[in-house]
C-alpha positions as CSV (number, residue, x, y, z in Angstrom):
1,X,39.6,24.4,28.5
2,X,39.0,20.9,29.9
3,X,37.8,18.2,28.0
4,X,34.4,17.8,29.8
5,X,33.4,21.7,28.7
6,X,34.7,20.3,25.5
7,X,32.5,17.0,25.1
8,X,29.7,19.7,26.8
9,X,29.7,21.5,24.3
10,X,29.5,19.3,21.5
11,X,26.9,17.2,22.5
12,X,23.6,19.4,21.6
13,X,21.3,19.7,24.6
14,X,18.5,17.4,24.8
15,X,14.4,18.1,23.9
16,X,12.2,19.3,26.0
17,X,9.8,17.0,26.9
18,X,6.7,17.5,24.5
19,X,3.8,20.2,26.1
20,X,-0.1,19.2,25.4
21,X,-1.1,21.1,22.4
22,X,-4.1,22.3,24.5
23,X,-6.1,23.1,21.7
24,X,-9.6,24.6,21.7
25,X,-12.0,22.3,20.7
26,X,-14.1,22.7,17.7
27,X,-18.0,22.6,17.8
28,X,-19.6,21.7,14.8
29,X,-23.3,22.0,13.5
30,X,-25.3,21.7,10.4
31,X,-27.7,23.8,8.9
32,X,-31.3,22.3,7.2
33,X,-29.5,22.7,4.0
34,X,-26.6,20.5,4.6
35,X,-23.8,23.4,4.9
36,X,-21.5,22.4,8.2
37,X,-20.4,25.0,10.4
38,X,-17.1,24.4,12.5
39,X,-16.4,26.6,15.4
40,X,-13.6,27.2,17.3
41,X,-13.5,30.1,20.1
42,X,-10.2,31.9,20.6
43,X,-10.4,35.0,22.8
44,X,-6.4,35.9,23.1
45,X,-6.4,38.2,20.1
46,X,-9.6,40.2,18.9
47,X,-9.3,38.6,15.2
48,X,-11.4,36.3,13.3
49,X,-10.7,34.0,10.3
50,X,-13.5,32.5,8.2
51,X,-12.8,29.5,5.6
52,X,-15.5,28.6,3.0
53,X,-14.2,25.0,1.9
54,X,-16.1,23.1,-1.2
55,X,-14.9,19.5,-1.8
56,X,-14.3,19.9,-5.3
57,X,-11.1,21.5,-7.1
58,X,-9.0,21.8,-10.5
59,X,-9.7,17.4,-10.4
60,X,-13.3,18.3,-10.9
61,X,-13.0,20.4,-14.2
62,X,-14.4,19.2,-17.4
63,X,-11.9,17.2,-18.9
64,X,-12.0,19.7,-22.2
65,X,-12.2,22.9,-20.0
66,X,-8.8,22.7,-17.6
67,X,-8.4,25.6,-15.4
68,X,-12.3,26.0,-15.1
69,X,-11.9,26.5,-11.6
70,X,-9.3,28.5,-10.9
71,X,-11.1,31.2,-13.7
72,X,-13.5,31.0,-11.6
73,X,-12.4,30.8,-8.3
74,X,-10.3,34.4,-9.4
75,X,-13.3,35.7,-10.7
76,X,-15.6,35.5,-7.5
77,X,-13.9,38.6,-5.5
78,X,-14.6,40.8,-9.0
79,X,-18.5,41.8,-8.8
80,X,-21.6,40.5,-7.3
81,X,-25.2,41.4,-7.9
82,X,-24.5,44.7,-5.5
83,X,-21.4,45.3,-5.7
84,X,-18.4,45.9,-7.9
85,X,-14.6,44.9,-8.1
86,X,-13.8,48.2,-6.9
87,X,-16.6,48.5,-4.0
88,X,-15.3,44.9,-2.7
89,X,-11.3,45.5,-2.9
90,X,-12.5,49.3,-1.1
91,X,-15.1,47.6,1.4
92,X,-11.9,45.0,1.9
93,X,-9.2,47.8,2.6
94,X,-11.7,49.9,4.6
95,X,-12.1,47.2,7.1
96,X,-8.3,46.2,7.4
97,X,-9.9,42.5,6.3
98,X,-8.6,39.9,3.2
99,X,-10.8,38.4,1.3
100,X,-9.7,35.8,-1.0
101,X,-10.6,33.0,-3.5
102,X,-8.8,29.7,-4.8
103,X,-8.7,26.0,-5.8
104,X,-6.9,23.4,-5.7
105,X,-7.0,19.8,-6.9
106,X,-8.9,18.2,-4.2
107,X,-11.3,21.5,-2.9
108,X,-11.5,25.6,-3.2
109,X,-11.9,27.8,-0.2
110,X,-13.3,31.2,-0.5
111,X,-10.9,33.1,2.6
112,X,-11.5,35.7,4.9
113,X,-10.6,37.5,8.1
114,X,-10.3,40.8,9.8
115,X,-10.6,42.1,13.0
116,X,-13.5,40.7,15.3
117,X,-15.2,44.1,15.4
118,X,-15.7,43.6,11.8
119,X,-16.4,40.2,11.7
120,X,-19.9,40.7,11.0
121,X,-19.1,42.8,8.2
122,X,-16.8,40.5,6.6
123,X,-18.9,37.4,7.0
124,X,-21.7,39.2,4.7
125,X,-18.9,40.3,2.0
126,X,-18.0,36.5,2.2
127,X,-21.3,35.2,1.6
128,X,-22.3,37.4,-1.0
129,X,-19.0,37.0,-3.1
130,X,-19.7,33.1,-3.0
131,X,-23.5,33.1,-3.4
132,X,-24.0,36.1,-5.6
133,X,-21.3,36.4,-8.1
134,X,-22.2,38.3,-10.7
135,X,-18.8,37.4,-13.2
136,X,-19.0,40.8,-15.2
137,X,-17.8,39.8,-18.8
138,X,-15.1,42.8,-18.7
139,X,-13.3,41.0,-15.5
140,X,-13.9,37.7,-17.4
141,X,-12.1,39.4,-20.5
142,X,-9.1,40.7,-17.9
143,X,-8.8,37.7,-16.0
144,X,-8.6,35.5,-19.6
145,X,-5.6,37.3,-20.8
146,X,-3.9,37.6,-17.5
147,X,-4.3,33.6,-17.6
148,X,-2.7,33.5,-21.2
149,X,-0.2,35.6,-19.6
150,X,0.5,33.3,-16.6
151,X,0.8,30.2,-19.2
152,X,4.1,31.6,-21.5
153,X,5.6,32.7,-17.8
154,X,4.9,29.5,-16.5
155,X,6.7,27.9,-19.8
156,X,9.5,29.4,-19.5
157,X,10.2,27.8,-16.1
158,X,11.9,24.5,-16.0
159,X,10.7,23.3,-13.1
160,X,7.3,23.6,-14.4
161,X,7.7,21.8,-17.5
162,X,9.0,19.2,-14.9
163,X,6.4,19.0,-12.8
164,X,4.0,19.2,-15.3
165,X,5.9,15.8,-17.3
166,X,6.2,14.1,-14.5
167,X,2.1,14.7,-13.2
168,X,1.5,12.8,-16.9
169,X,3.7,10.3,-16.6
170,X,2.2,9.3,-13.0
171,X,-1.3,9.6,-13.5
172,X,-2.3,9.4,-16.9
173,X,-5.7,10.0,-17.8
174,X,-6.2,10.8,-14.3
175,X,-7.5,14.4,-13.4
176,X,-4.6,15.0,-11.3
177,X,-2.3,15.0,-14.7
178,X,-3.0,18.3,-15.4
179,X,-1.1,21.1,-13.6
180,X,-2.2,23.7,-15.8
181,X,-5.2,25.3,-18.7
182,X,-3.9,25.6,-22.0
183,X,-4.2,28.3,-24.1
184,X,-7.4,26.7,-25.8
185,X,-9.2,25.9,-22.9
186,X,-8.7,29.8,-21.8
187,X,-10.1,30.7,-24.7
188,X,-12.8,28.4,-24.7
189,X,-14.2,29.2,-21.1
190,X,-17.4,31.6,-21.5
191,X,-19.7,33.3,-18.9
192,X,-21.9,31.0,-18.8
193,X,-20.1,28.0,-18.5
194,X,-18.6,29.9,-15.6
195,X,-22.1,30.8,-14.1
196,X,-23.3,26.6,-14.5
197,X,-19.9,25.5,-13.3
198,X,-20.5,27.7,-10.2
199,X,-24.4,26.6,-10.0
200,X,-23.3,22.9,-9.5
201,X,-20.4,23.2,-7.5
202,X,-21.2,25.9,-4.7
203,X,-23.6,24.1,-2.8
204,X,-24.0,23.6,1.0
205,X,-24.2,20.4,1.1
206,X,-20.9,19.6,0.4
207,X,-19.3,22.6,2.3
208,X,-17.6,23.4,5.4
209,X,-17.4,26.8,7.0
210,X,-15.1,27.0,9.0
211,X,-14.5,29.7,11.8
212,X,-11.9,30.3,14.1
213,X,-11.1,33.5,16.7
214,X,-12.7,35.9,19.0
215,X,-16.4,35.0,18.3
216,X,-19.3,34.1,20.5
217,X,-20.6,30.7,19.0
218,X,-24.2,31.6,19.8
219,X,-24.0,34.8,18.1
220,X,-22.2,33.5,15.3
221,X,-24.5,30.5,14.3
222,X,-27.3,33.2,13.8
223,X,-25.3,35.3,11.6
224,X,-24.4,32.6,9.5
225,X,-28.3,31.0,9.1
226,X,-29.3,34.8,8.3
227,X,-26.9,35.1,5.4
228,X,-26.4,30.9,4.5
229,X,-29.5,29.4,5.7
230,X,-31.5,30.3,2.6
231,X,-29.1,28.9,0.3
232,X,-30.3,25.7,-1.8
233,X,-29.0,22.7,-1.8
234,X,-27.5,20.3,-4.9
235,X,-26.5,17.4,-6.2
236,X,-23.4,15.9,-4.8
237,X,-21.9,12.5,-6.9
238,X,-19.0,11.0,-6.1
239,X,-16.8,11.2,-9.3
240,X,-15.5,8.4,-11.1
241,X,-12.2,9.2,-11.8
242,X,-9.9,6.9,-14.7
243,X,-7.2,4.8,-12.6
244,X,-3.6,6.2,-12.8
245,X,-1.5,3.9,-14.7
246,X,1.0,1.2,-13.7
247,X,4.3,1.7,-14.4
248,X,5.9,-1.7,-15.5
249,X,9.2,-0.4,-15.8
250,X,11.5,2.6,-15.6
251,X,11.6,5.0,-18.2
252,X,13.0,8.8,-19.0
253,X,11.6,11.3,-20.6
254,X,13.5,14.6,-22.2
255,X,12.1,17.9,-22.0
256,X,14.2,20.2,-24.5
257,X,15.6,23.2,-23.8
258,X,18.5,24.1,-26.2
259,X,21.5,26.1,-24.2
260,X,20.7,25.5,-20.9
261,X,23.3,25.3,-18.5
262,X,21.1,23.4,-15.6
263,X,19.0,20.1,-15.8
264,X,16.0,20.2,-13.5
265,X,15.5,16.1,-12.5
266,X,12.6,14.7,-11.4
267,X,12.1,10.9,-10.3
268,X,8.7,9.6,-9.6
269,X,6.4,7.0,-8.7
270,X,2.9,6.9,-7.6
271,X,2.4,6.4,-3.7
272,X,-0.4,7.1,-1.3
273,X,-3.4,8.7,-1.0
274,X,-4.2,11.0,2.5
275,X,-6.1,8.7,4.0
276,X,-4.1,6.1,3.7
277,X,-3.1,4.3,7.1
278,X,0.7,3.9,6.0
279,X,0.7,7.9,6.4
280,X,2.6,8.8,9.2
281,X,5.9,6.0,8.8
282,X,5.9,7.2,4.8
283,X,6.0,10.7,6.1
284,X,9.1,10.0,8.4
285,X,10.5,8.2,6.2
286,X,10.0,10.9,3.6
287,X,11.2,13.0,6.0
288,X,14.7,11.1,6.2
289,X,15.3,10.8,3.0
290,X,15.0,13.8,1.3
291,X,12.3,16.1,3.5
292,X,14.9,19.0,5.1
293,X,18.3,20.3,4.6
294,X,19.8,17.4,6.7
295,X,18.1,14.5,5.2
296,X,20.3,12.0,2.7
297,X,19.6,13.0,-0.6
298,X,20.5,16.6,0.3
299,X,23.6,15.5,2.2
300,X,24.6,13.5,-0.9
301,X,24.1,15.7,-3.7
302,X,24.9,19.0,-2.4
303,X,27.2,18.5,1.2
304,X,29.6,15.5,-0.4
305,X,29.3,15.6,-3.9
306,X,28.8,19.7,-4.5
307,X,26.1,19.2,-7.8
308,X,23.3,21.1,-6.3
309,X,22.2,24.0,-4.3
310,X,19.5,21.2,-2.9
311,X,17.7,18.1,-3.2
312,X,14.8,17.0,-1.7
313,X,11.8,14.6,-2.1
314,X,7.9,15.2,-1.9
315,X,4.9,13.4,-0.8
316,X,2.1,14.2,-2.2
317,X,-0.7,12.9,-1.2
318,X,-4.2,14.0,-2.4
319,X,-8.0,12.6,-1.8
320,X,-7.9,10.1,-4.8
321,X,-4.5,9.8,-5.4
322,X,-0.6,10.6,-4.8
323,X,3.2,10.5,-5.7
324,X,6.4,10.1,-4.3
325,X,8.9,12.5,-6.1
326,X,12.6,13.2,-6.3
327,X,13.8,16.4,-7.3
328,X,17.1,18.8,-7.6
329,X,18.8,20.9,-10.1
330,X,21.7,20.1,-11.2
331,X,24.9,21.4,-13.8
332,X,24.2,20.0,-17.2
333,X,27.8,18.3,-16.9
334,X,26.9,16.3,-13.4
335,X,23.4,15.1,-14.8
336,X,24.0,11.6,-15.6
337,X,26.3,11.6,-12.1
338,X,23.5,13.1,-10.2
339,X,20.9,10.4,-11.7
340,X,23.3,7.8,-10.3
341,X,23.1,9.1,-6.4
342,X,19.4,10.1,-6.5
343,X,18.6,6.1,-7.2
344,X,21.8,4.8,-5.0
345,X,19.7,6.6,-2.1
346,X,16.1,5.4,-3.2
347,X,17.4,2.0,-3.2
348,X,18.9,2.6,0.2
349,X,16.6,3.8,2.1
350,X,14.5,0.2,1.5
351,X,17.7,-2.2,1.4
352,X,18.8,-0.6,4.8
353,X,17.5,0.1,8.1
354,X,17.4,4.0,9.1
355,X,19.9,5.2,12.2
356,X,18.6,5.5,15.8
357,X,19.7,8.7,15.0
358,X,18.4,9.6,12.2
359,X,14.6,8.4,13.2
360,X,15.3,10.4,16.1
361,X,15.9,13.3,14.8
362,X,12.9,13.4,12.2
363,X,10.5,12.4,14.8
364,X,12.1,15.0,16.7
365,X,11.5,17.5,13.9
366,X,7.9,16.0,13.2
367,X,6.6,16.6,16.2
368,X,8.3,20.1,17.0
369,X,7.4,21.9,13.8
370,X,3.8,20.7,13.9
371,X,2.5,22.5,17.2
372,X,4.4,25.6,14.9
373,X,1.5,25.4,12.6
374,X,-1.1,25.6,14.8
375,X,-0.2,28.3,17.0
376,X,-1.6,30.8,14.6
377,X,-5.2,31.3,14.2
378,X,-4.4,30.8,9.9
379,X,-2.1,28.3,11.1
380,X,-5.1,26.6,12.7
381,X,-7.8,26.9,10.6
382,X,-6.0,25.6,7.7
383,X,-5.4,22.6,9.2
384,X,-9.2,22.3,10.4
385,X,-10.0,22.6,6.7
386,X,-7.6,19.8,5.6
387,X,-9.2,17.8,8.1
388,X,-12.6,18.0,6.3
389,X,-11.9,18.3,3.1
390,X,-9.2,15.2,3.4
391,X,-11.7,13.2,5.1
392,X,-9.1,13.3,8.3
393,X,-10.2,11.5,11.7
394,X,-11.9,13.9,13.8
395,X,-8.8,13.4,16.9
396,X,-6.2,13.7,14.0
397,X,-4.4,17.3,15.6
398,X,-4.6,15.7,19.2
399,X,-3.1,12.5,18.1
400,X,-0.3,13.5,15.3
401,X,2.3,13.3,17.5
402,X,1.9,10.3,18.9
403,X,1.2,8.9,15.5
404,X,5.1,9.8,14.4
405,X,6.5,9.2,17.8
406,X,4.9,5.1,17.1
407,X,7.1,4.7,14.1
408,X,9.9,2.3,14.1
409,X,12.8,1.5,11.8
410,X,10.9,-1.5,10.7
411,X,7.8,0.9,9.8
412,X,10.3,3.1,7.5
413,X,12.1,0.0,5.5
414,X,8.6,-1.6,5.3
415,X,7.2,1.4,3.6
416,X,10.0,2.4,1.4
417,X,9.6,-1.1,0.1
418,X,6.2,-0.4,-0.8
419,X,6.0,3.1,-1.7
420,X,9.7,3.8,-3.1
421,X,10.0,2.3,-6.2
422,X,13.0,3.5,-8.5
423,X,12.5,0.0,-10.6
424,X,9.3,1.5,-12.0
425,X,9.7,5.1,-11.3
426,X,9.6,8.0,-14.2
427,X,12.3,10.3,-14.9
428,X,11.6,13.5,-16.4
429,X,14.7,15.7,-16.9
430,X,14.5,19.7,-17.8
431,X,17.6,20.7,-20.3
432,X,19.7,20.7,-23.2
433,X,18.5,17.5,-24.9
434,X,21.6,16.9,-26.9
435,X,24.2,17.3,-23.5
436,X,21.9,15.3,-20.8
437,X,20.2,12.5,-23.8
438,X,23.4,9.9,-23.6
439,X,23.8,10.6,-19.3
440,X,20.2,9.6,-18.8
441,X,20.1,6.7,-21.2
442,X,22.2,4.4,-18.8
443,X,19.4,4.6,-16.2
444,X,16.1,3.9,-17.7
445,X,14.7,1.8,-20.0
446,X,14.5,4.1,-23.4
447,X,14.4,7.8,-23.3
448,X,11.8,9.6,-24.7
449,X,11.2,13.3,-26.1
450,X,8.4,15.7,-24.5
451,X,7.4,19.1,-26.8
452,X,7.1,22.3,-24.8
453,X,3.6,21.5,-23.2
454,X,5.0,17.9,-21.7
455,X,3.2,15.7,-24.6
456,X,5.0,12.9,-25.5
């Protein structure tokens, strides 16, 4: 074989040029009663997908009443006024459709879609699951012990006791602390706390409905004012959330369990929020260090040094708030070891500039996996809903890519420097307390003990 097929074959052939995205644009309107209507028009499949989106979530609970929304959220799909839980998952099934219901920190969406044929159909089962719940107290009974349930399964996962540490560590008094109800606030939650909780928050004037697929706007926008239009507006306030705290310093915190033959790491600190304009270089960045199975700390930790079946990091960035996080899982022997290359790379990735290499290849990745997510019609729509619920710029899909394709290695040292910071980061690590206590002590300032439900 001669050496030119040889250095052929080794060199990895080069990216296609990027396509236009070509994306249908979306047509908004809004009814008397404030409720916004987004349109897009997709004719290659006969399918529709609908997305109710409120801009309140879990962050929006009463601070005594955690997992309010999710209760009710699960309950909305299980009776109305005219139906019940058995007519709606039959009326569902007959149709071929879904119809779902959920929260999350920042908003909940109440989710449909079926076939186009049906898309009438579904559209009134959508409306009257969100305007007419009827919260019948034998599925409120069912869907309180399946929560108790969920809570001793969720326990008995270390990397939620991890996640939710670390959530309390970063933001305090903060809403976004809590990552779960307790058994105590299940208990607590009633029918008719459900029924006000649903009064205040499922208004249209702080909704989007969102529609994507084989529909005929015209058509459409009477449907919705027949079955929406009458709906009454409400009060929207902007909430006044407490301020995460400042971390001065870096310090660990133990969550016990005795035996355990793994120690589920964590290493924090707070970061941005969604909007902020620093977006796009953290997310490369993040993206570097620890975003895919190629980037450093999973390189590190797993390819060289063999601790791990991964390692990654997360940016999570929310509406008020957000975190940078380190995470893997680790042999109880290596945990100390493993604490020692998680920080050598945070410290890194600001003390160093990035490879043209390896910007390359995460703008590269960037920009090739998101046209991925929007080639789907649920692909799609999601991200319309992020969009609006995020407060997005309305030319954010059309301008993504160019947005990563602007960063330069300067942009990714500049923002590790700001938004990486392992001096004043929290560690929380998952395991046998009396094996892992003396490997974590060298790297923090004191170690602290968390109880089972991450109070310290």
């Amino acid at each position: 074989m001669s050496t030119q097929t040889e250095d052929f074959r080794r060199q990895p052939p080069a990216p296609l040029p990027p396509r236009a995205l070509n994306l249908p644009a979306p047509e908004e309107v809004t009814l008397a009663n404030g409720l916004r209507v987004v349109v897009v028009e997709q004719e290659r499949l006969p399918l529709v997908s609908f997305r109710l989106a409120f801009r309140t979530g879990d962050a929006f609970d009463p601070p005594e009443l955690p997992g309010l929304a999710d209760l009710l959220t699960n309950l909305l799909v299980e009776g109305t006024e005219s139906r019940t839980s058995r007519q709606i998952a039959e009326e569902v099934a007959r149709y071929g459709a879904t119809l779902t219901a959920g929260a999350a920190s920042d908003y909940t969406t109440v989710a449909a879609s079926s076939l186009s044929s049906y898309a009438d159909e579904i559209l009134e089962l959508l409306a009257d699951v969100t305007l007419r719940p009827s919260f019948p107290e034998n599925e409120l009974a069912l869907a309180k012990d399946n929560a108790q349930q969920n809570l001793i399964a969720q326990r008995a996962q270390p990397a939620f006791l991890a996640s939710e540490a670390i959530s309390r560590i970063i933001f305090g008094e903060h809403p976004y602390s809590v990552v779960s109800p307790t058994p105590e606030s299940i208990e607590a939650l009633t029918r008719e706390t459900i029924i006000g909780q649903h009064r205040a928050k499922f208004i249209p004037n702080d909704a989007y409905l969102v529609v994507a697929g084989d529909v005929r706007r015209g058509q459409l926008l009477a449907r919705v004012e027949e079955l929406f239009g009458g709906w009454a507006r409400g009060e929207v306030a902007e909430p006044h959330f407490p301020a995460p705290p400042e971390l001065t310093k870096r310090t660990a915190h133990v969550v016990n369990r005795p035996g355990s033959a793994q120690t589920n790491i964590v290493v924090a600190n707070r970061a941005i929020k969604r909007t902020d304009p620093d977006y796009f270089p953290v997310l490369v960045m993040h993206t570097i260090l620890g975003g895919t199975a190629s980037a450093r700390l999973f390189m590190n930790l797993r390819e060289e040094k063999g601790y791990t079946y991964g390692a990654y990091t997360q940016l999570d960035a929310r509406r008020y708030a957000g975190s940078f996080r380190a995470t893997t899982e680790v042999r109880t022997p290596v945990t100390g070891a493993s604490l020692k290359e998680i920080f050598y790379e945070l410290e890194r990735i600001r003390t160093e500039d990035v490879s043209d290499k390896e910007l390359t290849d995460a703008i590269t990745y960037l920009t090739g996996v998101f046209p991925i997510r929007l080639e789907t019609q649920e692909g799609l729509i999601e991200q319309l809903v992020q969009m609006k619920v995020h407060d997005l710029a309305p030319d954010y899909l059309q301008t993504y890519r160019e947005q990563i394709q602007r960063v330069t290695k300067e942009d990714v040292r500049r923002v590790a420097n700001s938004y990486v910071t392992p001096d004043r980061a929290g560690i929380v690590v998952v395991g046998d307390a009396e094996q892992i206590r003396e490997q974590v002590a060298p790297y923090a300032d004191g170690v602290e003990d968390f109880d089972a439900a991450a109070q310290g």
